[in-house]
CHARMM-style PDB file with segment names, atoms N, HN, CA, C and O in Angstrom:
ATOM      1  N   UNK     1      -4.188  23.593  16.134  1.00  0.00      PROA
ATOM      2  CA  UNK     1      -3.590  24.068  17.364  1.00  0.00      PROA
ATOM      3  C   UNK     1      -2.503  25.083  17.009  1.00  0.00      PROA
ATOM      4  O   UNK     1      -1.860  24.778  16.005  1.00  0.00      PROA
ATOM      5  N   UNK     2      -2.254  25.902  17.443  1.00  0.00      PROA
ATOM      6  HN  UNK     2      -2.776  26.150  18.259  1.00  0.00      PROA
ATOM      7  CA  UNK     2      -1.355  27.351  17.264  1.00  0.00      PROA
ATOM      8  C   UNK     2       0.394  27.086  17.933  1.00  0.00      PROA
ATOM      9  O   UNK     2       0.970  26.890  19.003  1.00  0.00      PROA
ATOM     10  N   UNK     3       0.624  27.213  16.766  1.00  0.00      PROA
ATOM     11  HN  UNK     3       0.156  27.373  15.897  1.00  0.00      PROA
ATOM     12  CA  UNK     3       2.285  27.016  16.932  1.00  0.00      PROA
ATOM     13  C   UNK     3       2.797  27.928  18.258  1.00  0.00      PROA
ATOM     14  O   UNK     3       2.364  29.076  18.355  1.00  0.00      PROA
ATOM     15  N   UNK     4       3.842  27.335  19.408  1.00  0.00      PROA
ATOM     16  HN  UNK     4       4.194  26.403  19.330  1.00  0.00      PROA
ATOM     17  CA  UNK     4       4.278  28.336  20.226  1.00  0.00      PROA
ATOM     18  C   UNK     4       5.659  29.081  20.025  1.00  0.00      PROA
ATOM     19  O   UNK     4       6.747  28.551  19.803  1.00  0.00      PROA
ATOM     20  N   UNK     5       5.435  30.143  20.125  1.00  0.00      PROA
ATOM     21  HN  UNK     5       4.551  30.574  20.305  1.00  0.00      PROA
ATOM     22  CA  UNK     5       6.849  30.516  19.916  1.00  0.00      PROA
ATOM     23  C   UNK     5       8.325  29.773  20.021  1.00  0.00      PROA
ATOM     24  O   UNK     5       8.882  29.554  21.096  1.00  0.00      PROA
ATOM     25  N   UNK     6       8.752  29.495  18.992  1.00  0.00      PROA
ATOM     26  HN  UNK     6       8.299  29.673  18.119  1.00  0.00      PROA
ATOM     27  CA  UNK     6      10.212  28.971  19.159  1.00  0.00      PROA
ATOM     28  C   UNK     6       9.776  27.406  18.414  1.00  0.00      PROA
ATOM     29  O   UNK     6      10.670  26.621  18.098  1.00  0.00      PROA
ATOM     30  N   UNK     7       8.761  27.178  18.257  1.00  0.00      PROA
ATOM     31  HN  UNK     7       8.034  27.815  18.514  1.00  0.00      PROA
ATOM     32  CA  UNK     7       8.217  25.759  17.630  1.00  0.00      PROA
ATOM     33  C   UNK     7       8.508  25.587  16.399  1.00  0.00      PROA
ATOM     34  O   UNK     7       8.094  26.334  15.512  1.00  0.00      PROA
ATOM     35  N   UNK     8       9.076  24.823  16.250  1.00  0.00      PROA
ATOM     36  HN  UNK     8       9.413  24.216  16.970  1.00  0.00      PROA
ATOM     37  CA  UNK     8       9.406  24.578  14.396  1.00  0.00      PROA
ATOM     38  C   UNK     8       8.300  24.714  14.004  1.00  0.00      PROA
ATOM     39  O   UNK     8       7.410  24.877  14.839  1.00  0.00      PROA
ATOM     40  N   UNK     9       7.993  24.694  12.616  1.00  0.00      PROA
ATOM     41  HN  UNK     9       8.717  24.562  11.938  1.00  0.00      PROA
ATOM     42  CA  UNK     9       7.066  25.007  11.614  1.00  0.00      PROA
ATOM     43  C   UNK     9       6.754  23.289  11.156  1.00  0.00      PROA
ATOM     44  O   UNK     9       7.534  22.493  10.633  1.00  0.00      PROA
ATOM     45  N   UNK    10       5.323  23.097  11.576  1.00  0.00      PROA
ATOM     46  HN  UNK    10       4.690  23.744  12.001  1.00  0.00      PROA
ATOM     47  CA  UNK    10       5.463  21.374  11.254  1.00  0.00      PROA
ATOM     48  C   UNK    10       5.746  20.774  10.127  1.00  0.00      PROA
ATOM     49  O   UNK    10       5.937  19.583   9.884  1.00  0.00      PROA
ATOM     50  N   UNK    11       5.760  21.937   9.291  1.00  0.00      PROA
ATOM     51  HN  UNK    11       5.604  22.904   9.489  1.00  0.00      PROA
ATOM     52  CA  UNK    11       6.053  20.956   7.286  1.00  0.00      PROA
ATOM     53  C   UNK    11       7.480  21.310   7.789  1.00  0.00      PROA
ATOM     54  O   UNK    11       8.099  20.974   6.779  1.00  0.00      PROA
ATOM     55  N   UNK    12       8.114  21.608   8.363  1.00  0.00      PROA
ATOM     56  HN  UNK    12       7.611  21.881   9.183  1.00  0.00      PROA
ATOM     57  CA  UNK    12      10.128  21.786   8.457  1.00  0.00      PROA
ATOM     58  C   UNK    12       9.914  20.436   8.979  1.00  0.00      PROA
ATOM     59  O   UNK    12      10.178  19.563   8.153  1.00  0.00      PROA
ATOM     60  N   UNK    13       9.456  19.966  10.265  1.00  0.00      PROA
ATOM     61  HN  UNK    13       9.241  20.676  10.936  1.00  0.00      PROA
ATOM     62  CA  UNK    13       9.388  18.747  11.071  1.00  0.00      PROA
ATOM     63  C   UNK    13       9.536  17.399  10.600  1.00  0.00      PROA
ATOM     64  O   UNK    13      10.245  16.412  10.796  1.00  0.00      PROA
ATOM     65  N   UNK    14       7.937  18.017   9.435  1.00  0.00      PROA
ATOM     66  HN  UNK    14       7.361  18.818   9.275  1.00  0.00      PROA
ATOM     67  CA  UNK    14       7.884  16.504   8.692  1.00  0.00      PROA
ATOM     68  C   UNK    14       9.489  16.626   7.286  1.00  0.00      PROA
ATOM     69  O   UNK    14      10.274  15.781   6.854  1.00  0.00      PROA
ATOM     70  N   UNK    15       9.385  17.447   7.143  1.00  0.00      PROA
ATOM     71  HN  UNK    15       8.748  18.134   7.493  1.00  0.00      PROA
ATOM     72  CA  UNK    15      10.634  17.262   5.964  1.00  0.00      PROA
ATOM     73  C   UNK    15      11.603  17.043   6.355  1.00  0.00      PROA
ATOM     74  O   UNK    15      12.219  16.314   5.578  1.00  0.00      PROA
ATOM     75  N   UNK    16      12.455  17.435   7.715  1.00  0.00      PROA
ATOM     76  HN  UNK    16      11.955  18.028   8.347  1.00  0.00      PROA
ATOM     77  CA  UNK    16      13.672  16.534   8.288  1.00  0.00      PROA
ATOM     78  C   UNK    16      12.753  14.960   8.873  1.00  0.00      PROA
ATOM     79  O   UNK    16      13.341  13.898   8.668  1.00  0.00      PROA
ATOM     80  N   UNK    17      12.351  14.946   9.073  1.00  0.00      PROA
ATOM     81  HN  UNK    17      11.874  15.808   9.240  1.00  0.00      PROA
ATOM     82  CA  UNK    17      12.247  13.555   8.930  1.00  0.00      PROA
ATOM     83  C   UNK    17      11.846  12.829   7.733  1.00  0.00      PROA
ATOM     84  O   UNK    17      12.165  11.645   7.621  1.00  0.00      PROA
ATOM     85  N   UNK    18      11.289  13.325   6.980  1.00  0.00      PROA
ATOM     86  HN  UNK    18      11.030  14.286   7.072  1.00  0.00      PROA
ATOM     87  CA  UNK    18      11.903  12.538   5.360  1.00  0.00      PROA
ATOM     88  C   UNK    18      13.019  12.022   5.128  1.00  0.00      PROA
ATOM     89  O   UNK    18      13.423  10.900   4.822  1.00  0.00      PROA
ATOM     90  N   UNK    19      13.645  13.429   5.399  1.00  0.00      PROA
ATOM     91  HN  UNK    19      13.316  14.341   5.647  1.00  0.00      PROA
ATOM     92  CA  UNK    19      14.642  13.719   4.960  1.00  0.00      PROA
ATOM     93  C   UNK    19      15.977  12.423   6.213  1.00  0.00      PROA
ATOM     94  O   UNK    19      16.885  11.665   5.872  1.00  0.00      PROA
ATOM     95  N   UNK    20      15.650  12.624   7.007  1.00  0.00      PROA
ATOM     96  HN  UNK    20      14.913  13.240   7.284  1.00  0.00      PROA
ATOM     97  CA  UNK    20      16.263  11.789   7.748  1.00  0.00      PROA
ATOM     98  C   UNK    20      15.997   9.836   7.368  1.00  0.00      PROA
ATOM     99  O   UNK    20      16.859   8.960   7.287  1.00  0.00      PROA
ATOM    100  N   UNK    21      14.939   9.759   7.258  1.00  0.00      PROA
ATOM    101  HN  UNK    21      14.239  10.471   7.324  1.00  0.00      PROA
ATOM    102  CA  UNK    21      14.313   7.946   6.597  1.00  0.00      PROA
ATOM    103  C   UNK    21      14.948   8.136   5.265  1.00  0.00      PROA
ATOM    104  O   UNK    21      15.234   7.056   4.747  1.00  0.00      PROA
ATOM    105  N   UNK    22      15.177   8.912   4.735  1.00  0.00      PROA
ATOM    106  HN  UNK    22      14.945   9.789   5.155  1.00  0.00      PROA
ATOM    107  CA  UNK    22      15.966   8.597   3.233  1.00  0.00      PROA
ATOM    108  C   UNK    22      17.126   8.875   3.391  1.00  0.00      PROA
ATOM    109  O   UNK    22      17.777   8.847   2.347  1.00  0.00      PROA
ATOM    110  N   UNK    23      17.804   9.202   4.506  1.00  0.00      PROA
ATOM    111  HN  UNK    23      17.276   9.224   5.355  1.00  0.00      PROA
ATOM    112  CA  UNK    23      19.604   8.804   4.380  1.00  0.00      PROA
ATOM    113  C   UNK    23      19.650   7.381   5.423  1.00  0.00      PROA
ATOM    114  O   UNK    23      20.650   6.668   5.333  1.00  0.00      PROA
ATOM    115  N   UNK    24      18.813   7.089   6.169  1.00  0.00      PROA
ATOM    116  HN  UNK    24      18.001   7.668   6.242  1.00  0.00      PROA
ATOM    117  CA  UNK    24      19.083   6.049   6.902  1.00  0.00      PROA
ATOM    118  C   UNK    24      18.487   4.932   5.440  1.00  0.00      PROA
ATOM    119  O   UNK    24      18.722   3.734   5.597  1.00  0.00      PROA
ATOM    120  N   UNK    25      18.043   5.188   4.627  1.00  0.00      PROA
ATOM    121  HN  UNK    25      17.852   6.161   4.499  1.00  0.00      PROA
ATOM    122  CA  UNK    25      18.170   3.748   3.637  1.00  0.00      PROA
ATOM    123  C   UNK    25      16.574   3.539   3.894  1.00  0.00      PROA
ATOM    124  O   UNK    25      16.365   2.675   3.043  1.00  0.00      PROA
ATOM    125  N   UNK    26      15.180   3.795   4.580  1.00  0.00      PROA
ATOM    126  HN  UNK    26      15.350   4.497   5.271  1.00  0.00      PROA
ATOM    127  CA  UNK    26      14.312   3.587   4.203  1.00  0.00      PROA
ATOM    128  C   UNK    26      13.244   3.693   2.863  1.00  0.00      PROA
ATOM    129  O   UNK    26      12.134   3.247   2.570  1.00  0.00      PROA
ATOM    130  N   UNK    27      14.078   4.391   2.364  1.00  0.00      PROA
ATOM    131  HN  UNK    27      14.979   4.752   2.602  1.00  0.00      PROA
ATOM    132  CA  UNK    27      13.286   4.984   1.067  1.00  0.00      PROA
ATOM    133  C   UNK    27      14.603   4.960   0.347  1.00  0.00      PROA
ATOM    134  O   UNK    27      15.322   5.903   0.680  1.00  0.00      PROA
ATOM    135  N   UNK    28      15.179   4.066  -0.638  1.00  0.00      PROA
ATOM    136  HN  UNK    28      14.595   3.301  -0.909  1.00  0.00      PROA
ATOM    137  CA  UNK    28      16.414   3.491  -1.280  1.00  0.00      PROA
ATOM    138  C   UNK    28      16.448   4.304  -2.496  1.00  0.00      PROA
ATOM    139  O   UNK    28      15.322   4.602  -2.893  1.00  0.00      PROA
ATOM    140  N   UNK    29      17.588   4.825  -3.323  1.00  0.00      PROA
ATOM    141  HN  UNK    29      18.503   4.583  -3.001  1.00  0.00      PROA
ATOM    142  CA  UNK    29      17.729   5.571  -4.340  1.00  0.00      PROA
ATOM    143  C   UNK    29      16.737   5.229  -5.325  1.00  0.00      PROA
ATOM    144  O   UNK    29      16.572   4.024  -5.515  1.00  0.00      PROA
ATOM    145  N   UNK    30      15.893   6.213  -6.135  1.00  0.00      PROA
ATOM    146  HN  UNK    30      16.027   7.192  -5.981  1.00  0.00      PROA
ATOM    147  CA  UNK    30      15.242   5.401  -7.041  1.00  0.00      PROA
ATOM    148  C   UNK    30      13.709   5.348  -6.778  1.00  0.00      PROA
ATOM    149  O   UNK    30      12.802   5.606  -7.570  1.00  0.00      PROA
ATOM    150  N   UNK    31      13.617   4.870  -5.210  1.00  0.00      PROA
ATOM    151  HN  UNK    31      14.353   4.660  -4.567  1.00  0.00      PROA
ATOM    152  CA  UNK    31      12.593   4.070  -5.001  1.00  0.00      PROA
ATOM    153  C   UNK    31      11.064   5.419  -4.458  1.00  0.00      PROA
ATOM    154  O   UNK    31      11.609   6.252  -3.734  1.00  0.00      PROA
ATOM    155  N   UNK    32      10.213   5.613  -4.545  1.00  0.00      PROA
ATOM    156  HN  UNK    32       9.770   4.936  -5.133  1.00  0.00      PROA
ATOM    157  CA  UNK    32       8.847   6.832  -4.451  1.00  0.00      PROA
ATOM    158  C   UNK    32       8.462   6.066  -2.781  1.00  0.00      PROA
ATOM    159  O   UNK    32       8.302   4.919  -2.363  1.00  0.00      PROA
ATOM    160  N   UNK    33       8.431   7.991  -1.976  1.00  0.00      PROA
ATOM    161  HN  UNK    33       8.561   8.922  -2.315  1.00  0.00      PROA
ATOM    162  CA  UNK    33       7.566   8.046  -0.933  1.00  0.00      PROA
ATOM    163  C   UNK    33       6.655   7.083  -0.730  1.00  0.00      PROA
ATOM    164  O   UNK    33       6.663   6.143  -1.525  1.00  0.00      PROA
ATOM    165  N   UNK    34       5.712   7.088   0.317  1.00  0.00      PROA
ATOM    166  HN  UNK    34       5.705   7.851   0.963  1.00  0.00      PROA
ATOM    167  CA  UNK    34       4.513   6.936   0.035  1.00  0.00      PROA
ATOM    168  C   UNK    34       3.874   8.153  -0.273  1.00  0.00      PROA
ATOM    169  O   UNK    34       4.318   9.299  -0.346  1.00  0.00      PROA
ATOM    170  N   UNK    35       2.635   7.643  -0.454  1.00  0.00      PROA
ATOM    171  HN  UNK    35       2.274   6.712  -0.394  1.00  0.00      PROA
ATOM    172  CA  UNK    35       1.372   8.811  -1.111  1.00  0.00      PROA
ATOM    173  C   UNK    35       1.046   9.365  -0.032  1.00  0.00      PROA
ATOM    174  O   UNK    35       0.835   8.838   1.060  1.00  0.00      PROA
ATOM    175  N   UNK    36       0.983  10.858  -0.444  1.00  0.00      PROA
ATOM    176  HN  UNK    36       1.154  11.286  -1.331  1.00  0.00      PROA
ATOM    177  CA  UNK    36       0.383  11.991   0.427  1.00  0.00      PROA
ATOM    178  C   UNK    36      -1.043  11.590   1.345  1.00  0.00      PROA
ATOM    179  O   UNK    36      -1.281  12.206   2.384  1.00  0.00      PROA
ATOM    180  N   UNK    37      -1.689  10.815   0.991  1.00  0.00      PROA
ATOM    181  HN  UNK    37      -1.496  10.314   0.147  1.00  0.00      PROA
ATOM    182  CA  UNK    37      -2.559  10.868   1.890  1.00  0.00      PROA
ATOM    183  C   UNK    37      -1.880   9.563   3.010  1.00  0.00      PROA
ATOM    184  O   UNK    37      -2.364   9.423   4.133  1.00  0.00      PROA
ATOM    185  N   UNK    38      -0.715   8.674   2.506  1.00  0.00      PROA
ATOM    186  HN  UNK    38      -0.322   8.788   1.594  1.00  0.00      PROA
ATOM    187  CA  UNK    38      -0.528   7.756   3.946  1.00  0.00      PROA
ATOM    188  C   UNK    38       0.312   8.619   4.895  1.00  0.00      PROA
ATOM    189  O   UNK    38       0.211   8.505   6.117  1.00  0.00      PROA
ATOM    190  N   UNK    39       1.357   9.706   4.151  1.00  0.00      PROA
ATOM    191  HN  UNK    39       1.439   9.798   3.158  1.00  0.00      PROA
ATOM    192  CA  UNK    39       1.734  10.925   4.497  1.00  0.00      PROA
ATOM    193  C   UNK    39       1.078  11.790   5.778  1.00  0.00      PROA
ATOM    194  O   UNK    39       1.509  12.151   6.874  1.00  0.00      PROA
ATOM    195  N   UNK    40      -0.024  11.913   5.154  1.00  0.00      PROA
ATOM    196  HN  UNK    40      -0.374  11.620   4.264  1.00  0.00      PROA
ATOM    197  CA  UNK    40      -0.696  12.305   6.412  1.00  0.00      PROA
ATOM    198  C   UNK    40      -1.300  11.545   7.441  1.00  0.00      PROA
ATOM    199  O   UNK    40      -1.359  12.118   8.529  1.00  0.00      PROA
ATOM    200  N   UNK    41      -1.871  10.139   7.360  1.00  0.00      PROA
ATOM    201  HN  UNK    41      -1.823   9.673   6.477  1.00  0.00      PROA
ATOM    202  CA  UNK    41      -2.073   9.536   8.675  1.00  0.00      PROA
ATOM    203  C   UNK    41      -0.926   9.226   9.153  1.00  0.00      PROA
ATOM    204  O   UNK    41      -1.015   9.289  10.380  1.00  0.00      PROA
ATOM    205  N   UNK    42       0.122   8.918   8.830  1.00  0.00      PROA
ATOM    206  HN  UNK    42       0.194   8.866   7.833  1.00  0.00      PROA
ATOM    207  CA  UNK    42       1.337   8.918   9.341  1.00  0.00      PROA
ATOM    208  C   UNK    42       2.142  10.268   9.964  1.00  0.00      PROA
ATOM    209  O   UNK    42       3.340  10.085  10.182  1.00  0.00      PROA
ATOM    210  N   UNK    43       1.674  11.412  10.225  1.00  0.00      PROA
ATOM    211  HN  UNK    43       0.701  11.561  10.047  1.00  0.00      PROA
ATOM    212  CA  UNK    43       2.167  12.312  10.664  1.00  0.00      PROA
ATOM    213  C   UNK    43       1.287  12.729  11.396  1.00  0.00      PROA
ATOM    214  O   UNK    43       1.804  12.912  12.498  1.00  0.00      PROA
ATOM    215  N   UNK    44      -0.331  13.129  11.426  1.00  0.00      PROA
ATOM    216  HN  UNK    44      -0.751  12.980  10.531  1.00  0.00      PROA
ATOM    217  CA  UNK    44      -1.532  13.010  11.870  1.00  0.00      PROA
ATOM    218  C   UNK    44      -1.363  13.571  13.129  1.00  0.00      PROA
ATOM    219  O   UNK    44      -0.806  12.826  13.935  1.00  0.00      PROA
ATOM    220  N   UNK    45      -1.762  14.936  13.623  1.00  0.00      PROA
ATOM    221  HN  UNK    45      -2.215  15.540  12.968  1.00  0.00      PROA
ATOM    222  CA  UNK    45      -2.843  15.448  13.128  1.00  0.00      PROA
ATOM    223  C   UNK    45      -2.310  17.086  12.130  1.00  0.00      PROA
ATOM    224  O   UNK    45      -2.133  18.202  12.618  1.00  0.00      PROA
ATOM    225  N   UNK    46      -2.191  16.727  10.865  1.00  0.00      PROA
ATOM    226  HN  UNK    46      -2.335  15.820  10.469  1.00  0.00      PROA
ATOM    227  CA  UNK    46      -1.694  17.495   9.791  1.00  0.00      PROA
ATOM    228  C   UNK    46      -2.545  17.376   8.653  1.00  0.00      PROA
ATOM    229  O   UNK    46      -3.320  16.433   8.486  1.00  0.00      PROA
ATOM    230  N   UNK    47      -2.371  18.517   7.721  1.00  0.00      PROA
ATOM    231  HN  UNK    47      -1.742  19.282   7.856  1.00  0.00      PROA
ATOM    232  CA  UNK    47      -3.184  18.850   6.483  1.00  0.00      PROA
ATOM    233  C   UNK    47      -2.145  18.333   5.476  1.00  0.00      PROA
ATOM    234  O   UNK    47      -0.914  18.315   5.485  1.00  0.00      PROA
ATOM    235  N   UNK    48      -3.096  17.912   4.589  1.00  0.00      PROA
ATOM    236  HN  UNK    48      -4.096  17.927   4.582  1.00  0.00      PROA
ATOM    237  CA  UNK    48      -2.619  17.314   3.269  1.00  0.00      PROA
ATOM    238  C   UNK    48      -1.759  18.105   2.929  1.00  0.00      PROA
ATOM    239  O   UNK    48      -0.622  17.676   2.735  1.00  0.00      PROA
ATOM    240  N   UNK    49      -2.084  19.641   2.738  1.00  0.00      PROA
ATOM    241  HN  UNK    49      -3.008  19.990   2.895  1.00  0.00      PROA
ATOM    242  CA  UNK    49      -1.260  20.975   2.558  1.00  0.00      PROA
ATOM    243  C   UNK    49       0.299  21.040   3.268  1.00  0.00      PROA
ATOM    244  O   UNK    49       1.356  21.193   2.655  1.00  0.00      PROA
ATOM    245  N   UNK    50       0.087  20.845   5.029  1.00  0.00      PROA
ATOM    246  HN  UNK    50      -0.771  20.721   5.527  1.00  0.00      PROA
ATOM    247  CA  UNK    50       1.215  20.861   5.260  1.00  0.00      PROA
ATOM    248  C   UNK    50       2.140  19.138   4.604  1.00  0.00      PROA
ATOM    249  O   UNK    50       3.352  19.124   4.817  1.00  0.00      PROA
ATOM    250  N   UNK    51       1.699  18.214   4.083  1.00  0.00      PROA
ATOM    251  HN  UNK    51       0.714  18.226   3.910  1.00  0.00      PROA
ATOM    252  CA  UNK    51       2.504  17.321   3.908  1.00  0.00      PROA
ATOM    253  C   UNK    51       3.006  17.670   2.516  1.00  0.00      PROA
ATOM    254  O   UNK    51       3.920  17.066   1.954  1.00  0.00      PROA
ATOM    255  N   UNK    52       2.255  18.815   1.949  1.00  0.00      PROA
ATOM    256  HN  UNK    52       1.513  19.306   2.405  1.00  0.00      PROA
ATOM    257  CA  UNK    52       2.880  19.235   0.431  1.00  0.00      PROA
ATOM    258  C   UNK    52       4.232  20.255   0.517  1.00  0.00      PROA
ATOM    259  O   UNK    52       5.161  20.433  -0.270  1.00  0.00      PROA
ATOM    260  N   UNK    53       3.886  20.878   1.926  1.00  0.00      PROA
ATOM    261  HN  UNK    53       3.131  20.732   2.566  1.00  0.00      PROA
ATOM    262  CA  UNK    53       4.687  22.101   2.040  1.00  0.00      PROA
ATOM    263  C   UNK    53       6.215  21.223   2.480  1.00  0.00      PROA
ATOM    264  O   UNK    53       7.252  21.816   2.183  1.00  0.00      PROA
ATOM    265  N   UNK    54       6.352  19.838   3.174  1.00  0.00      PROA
ATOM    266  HN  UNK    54       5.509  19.356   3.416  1.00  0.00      PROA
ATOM    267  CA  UNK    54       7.175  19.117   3.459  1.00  0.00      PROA
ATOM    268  C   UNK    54       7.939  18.773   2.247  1.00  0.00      PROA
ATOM    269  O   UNK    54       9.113  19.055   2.007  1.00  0.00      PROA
ATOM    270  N   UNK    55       7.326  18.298   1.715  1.00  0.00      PROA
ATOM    271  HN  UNK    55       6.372  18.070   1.910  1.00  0.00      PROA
ATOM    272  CA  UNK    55       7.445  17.696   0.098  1.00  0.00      PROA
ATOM    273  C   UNK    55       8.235  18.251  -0.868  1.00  0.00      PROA
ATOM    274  O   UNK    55       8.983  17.743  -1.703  1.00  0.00      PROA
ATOM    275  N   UNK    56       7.790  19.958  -0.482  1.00  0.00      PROA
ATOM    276  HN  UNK    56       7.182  20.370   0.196  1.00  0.00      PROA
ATOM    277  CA  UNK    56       7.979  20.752  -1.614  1.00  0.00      PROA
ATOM    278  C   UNK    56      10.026  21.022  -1.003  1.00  0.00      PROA
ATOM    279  O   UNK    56      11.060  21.247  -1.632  1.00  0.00      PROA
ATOM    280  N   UNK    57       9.730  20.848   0.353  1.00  0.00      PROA
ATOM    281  HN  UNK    57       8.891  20.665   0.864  1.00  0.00      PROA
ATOM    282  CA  UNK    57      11.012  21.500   1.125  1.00  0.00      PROA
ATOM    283  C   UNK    57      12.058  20.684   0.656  1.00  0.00      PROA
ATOM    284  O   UNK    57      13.154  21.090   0.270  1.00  0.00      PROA
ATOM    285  N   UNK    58      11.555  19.162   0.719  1.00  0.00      PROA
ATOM    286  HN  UNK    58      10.664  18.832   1.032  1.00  0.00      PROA
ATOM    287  CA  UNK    58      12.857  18.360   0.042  1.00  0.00      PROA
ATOM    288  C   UNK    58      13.366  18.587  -1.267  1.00  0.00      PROA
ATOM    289  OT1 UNK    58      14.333  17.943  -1.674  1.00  0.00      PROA
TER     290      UNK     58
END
């Protein structure tokens, strides 16, 4: 589906919210994501690609 003007970029989306579950303490110093592919049913409907481009942002 085609981004609308003014729409965040969905790998920015998913990476503040990483980024947000790892200061609230879900993902504890130390401790690994889950794997890119639960990554993506958990964000869904997204490409493996954009969950790398998230990834890469953190």
């Amino acid at each position: 589906m085609p981004r609308k003007p003014g729409e965040p970029l969905k790998y920015r989306e998913i990476a503040d919210d990483l980024r947000r579950r790892i200061d609230e303490g879900e993902f504890p110093p130390g401790s690994k994501l889950p794997p890119e592919r639960r990554l993506v049913e958990q964000y869904a409907p997204v490409s493996a690609g954009t969950v790398r481009q998230a990834l890469a942002e953190l």
